[in-house]
Structure formats: structure tokens, C-alpha cells
C-alpha positions in Angstrom: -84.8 38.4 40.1 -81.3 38.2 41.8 -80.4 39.9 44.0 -77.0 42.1 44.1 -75.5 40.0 47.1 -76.8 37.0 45.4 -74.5 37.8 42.4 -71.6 39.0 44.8 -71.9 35.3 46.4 -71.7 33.8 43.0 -68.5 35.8 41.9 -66.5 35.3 44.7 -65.1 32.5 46.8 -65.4 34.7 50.2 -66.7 38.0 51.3 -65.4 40.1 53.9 -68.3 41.1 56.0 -67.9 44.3 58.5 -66.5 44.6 62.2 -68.1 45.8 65.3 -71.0 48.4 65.1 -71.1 49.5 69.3 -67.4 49.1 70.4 -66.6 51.8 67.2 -69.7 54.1 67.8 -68.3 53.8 71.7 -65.0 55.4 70.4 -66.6 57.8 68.9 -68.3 59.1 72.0 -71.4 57.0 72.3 -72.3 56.8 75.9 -73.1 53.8 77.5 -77.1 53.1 77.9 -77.8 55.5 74.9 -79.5 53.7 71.8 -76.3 54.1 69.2 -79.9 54.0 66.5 -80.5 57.5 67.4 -77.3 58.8 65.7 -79.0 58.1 62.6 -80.9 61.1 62.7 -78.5 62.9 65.4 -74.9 62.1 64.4 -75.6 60.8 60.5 -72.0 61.7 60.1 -71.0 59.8 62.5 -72.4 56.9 60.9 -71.5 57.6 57.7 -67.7 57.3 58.8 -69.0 53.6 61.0 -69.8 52.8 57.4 -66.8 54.4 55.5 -64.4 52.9 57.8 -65.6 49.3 56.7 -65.9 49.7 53.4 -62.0 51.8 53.4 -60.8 48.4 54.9 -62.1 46.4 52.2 -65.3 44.7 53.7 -67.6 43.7 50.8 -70.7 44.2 53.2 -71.3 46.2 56.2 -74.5 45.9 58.7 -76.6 49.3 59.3 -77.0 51.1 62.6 -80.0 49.4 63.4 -79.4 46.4 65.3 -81.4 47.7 68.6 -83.6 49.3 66.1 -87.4 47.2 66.6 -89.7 48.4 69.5 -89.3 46.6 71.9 -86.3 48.1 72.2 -86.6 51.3 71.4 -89.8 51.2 73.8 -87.2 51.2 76.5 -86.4 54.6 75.2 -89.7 55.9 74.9 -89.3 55.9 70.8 -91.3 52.7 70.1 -93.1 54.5 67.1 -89.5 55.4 65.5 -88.7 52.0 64.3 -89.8 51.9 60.7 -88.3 55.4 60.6 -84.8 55.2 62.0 -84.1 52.2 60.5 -85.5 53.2 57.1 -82.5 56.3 58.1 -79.5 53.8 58.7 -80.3 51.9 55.2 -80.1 55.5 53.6 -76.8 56.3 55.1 -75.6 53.2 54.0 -76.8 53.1 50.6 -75.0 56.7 50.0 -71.5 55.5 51.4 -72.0 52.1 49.3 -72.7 53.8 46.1 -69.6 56.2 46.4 -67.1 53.1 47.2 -64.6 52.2 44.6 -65.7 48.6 45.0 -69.2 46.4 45.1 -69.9 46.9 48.6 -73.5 45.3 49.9 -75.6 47.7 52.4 -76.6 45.2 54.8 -79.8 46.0 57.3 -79.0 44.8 60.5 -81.7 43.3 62.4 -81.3 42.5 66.3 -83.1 40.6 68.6 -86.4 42.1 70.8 -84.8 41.3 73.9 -87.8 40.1 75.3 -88.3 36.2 75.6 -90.7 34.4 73.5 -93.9 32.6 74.1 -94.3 30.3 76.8 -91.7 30.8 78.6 -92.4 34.5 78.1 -94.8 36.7 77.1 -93.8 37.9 73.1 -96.0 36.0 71.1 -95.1 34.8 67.1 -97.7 37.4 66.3 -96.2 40.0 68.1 -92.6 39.2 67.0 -92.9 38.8 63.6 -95.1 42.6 63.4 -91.7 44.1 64.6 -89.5 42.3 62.4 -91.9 43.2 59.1 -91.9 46.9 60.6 -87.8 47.1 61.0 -87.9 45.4 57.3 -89.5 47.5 56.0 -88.0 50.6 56.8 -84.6 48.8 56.0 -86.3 48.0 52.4 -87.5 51.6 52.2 -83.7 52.8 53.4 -82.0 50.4 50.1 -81.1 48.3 52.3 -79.5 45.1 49.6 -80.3 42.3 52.1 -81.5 42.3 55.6 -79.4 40.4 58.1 -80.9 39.5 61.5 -77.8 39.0 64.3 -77.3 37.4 67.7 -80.1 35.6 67.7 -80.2 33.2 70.8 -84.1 31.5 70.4 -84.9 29.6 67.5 -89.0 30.9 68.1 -87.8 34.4 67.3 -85.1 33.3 64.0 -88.7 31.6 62.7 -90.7 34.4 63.4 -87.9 36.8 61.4 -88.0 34.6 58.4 -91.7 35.3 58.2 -91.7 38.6 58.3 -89.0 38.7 56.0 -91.6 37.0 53.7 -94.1 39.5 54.1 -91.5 42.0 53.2 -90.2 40.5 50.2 -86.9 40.8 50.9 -83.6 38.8 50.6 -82.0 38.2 54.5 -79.1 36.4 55.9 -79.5 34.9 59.8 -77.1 34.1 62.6 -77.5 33.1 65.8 -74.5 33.7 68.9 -73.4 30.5 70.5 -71.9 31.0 73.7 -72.5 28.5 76.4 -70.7 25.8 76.0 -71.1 25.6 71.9 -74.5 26.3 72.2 -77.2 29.5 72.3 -78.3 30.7 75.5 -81.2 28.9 74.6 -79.8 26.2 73.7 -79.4 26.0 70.4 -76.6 23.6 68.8 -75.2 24.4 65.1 -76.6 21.0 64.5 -80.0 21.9 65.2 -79.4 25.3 63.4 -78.8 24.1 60.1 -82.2 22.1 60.3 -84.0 24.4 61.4 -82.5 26.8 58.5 -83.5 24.1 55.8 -87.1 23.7 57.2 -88.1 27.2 57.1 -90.6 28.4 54.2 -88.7 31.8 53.6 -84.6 30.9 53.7 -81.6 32.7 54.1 -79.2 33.0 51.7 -76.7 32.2 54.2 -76.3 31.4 57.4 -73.8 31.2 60.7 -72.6 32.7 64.0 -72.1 35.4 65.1 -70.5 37.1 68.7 -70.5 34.4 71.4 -66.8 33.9 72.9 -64.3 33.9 71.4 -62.2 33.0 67.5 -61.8 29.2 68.6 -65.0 29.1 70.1 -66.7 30.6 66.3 -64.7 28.3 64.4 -65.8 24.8 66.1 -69.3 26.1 65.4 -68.4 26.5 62.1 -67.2 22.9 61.8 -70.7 22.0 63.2 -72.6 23.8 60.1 -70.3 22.6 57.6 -70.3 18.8 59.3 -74.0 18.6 58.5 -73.8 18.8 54.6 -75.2 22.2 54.1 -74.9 23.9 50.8 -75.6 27.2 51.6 -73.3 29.7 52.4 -71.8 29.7 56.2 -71.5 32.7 57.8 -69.0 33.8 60.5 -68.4 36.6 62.1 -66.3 36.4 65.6 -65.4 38.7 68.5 -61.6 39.9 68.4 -60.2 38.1 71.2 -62.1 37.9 74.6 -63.4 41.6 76.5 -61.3 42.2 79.8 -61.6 45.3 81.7 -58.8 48.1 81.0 -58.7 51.4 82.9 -62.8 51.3 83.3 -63.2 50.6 80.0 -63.7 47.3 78.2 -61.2 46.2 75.6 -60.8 43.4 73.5 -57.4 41.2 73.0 -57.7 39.6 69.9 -54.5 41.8 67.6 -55.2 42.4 63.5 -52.6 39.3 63.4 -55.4 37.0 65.5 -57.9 38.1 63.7 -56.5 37.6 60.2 -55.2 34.1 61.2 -58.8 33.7 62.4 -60.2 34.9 59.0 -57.8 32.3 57.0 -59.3 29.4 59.4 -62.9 30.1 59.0 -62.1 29.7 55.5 -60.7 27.0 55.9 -63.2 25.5 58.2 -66.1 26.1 55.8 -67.3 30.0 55.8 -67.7 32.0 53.0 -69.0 35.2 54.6 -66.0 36.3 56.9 -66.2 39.6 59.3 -65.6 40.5 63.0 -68.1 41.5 66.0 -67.3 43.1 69.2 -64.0 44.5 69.3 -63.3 44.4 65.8 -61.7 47.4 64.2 -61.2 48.5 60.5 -57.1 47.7 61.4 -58.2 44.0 61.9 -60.7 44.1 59.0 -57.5 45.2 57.3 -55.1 42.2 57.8 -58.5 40.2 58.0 -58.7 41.2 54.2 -54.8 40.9 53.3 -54.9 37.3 54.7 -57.6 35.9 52.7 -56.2 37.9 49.9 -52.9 36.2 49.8 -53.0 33.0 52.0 -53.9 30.0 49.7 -56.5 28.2 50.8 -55.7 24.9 53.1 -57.2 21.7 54.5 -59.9 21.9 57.5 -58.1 23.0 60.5 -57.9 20.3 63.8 -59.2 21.5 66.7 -55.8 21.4 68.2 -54.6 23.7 65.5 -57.3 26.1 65.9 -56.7 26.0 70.1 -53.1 26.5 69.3 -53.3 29.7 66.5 -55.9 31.1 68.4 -56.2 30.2 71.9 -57.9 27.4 74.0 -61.9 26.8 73.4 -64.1 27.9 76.4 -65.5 24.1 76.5 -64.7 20.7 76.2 -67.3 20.3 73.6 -70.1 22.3 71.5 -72.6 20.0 72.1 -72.9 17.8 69.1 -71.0 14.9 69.5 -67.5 13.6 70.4 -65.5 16.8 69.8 -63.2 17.2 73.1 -60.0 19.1 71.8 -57.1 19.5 73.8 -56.7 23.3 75.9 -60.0 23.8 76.4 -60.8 26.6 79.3 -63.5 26.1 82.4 -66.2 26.3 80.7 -68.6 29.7 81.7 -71.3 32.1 80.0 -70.7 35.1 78.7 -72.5 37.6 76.8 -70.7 39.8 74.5 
């Protein structure tokens, strides 16, 4: 049976995904350390106006309040046996704000990484892994969750071992991984190897990208590298506003609505489909963001040097799959959004 995003993805040329879940739950008065997946149950809402201010800027999907929401994470909070159950909690906040909206809107359940490293270079095993993701799933199932969406994935070991449990939860899922080392995961992952890892797996996504890493330029070469292999399925990409500096003790991004919405009309352009923000990325960028796609016809893949000049220089020389050197580039560092 299809699925509703499935049938959104077939009626429309683009989507406009959601912006960022933390830097919005920080203005709101989240302090920093505190899991934001307990507001669930202690601020609902709270996130029931995360959610409404998406969908009030005209994103067609937003992510739940469950990113840090499996137990390896929450064991760092003592609340280990909470997964199923505040996830399960995030879905049913969303469902209720999606099924008041004046427009299709997809609930989508946002699945994060364990931050812990994977077997043998660490000591989560596939076993392990993949009985947290089916756990998470399944409370985002439970929730009415449309489509689970695992984010900022930096080991391919631990994208596999989601798409499994995905499986065993019978659910639809979309998967992105954050490249941010010189065009590539911190674990080295190129959008090259991405995309063949995404066709080899037994349970696929319906679509597939990048998400986070460093910066618009940065998201959209990475882009170009999906698109470059031939893929068919759906590209996915969902960018930082602008780079994080440090103002008056408090991080804040650069990147203005006008970036962003020249940003959105690019990834478009490059070879996305699914188009939203991550850190820093507010419901007056996902505004413009939606305006611009909404009246900019759509053009020719963007240069390099085009997307270094509308958006700012790339934070390398290359992404790690072949001769791709554009002009502007930055030093190259590491960063983790």
C-alpha cells in the first residue's frame, strides 16, 4: 500500500522539509545539556508550537522531537527505558498539529544517531544497534508517525543497521547522512559511496541526502555528488543557515532568509527534491525558503563557482570524489554542527 509521503512525492516536483529542531527549542528556553525529548511529556506545548511553526511557514514535512530519542542516549540521562515511550509521544504531537493544518503536511519521526561508535572500532554491535532503532520505530509507528527519517548519520555500519530495523518495523523511512570534513562523513563517507550503499540495502529509503555538515555551498556540492551517480530516487537536502559564530555567549547562525531561499532554488537546481534547513534555520527562512521555490522557475545545474559566489566559498578544495576543485574555497577544517 502507499504510503502518504509516497503519494506527496509523486504530486509534487519538491517538498519543503522543516528547519532546525534544537536551535528553536533553545529559544524557547531549552537549556543547554538537557535532552529537548523530554519536553514531549514536560513542555508538549512547547512542541506543538516547534511543530506549528513549520508547518505555518509552509513546510510539507516536519521531523519529531525525537532525534536524541534511542537509549543510548537517553541512558546518559538515566531514562534508557523511555525510548519507545517518548518517542511514541513526539509522533502523537505531531500527528495532532498535522491533521489540523490547512495543507498535506507529513509527520516525519526523526531518528538520530546512538552516539556511540560501532563495532570494531567500538563496542555497539549490529545486534545492539539495530534493537534501538526497531524500539525508537516503533514507538514513532505507534505515535502516527507517516515515515521515519533517520538524520546526521556519520557511519555507514549504523545507516545499515537502521534500515534493518526499519524492516522489522514495517515502516516507510528516509536516511541522510552529514558530510562535513572535507565533503565527506566524519567517517568518511563520500556521497559517491552513499548512493551505493543506499541501492545495495535490502530495506530502501524512499529518499535520500545530507543533512547539517558546514555550510549551503558545502550541502549543495554534495548534492552534485548524489545526483552525478545516476540515482533515481529522490535527493534529499537539508542545510545549516549559514555557518555558527559565537554572539554575546550564545551561538548564532549567519545564513539571512535571502541565503537560505537562494540556497533552496540551488538545491533544486542541483538535483533535490526534498528541500529544508538544519541548525539555525528558522520558520522566517523556511518562509522565503518556500516563496523562492514557489516563484523562481526552475534553471540549469548551478557551477561551483556560481554556488561559491550566491552562497559563500566551500570549506574544501574538493568533496572527495573526483576532480571537483572550485574557485574560493576556505582552509579546509572539521566542524560539527
Amino acid at each position: 500500500m502507499t504510503s502518504p509521503f509516497e503519494t506527496l512525492l509523486a504530486e509534487r516536483d519538491w517538498l519543503l522539509a522543516d528547519g532546525a529542531t534544537g536551535t528553536n527549542l533553545f529559544n524557547m528556553g531549552l537549556g543547554a545539556g538537557d535532552p529537548p525529548e523530554f519536553w514531549n511529556v514536560d513542555e508538549p506545548a512547547k512542541i506543538t508550537s516547534l511543530y506549528k511553526s513549520a508547518v505555518d511557514a509552509g513546510s510539507d514535512l516536519f521531523l519529531t522531537n525525537s532525534f536524541g530519542g534511542n537509549a543510548a542516549r537517553l541512558k546518559l540521562h538515566n531514562a534508557a527505558n523511555r525510548a519507545r515511550e517518548l518517542s511514541r509521544i513526539s509522533a502523537e504531537i505531531g500527528r495532532n498539529v498535522a491533521d489540523r493544518a490547512d495543507h498535506k503536511v507529513i509527520v516525519a519521526g526523526s531518528v538520530g544517531p546512538t552516539g556511540e561508535i560501532m563495532a570494531p572500532m567500538g563496542q555497539l554491535t549490529h545486534e545492539i544497534a539495530v534493537e534501538m532503532f526497531h524500539e525508537q520505530a516503533e514507538g514513532l509507528k505507534e505515535g502516527g508517525a507517516d515515515v521515519l527519517w533517520l538524520e546526521t548519520i556519520s557511519a555507514p555500519e549504523e545507516y545499515i543497521a537502521a534500515a534493518e530495523a526499519f524492516k522489522l518495523a514495517d515502516m516507510p523511512w528516509c536516511g541522510t547522512m552529514s558530510f562535513d570534513t572535507a565533503g565527506r562523513t566524519m567517517m568518511g563517507m563520500t556521497s559517491a559511496a552513499m548512493v551505493a550503499m543506499v541501492e545495495k540495502l535490502d530495506h530502501k529509503p524512499l529518499a535520500f541526502g545530507a543533512n547539517c555538515g558546514v555550510g549551503a555551498s558545502d550541502m549543495l556540492r554534495t548534492v552534485q555528488g548524489f545526483a552525478a551517480q545516476g540515482t533515481e530516487r529522490p535527493i534529499i537536502a537539508k542545510g545549516n543557515a549559514g555557518i555558527p559564530k559565537y554572539v554575546d555567549g550564545h551561538i548564532h547562525y549567519d545564513g539571512t532568509p535571502t541565503l537560505m531561499a537562494d540556497y533552496a532554488v540551488l538545491a533544486r537546481d542541483s538535483g533535490a527534491k526534498i528541500i529544508g534547513g538544519c541548525c539555525g534555520t528558522m520558520p522566517e527562512h523556511l518562509r522565503m525558503m518556500r516563496e523562492a521555490l514557489e516563484t523562481r522557475p526552475k534553471g540549469d545545474k548551478p557551477s561551483l563557482e556560481e554556488i561559491a559566489a550566491r552562497l559563500g566559498a566551500f570549506s574544501s578544495a574538493s568533496d572527495g570524489t573526483g576532480d571537483n576543485e572550485p574557485t574560493g574555497a576556505r582552509s579546509n577544517r572539521r566542524r560539527r554542527s
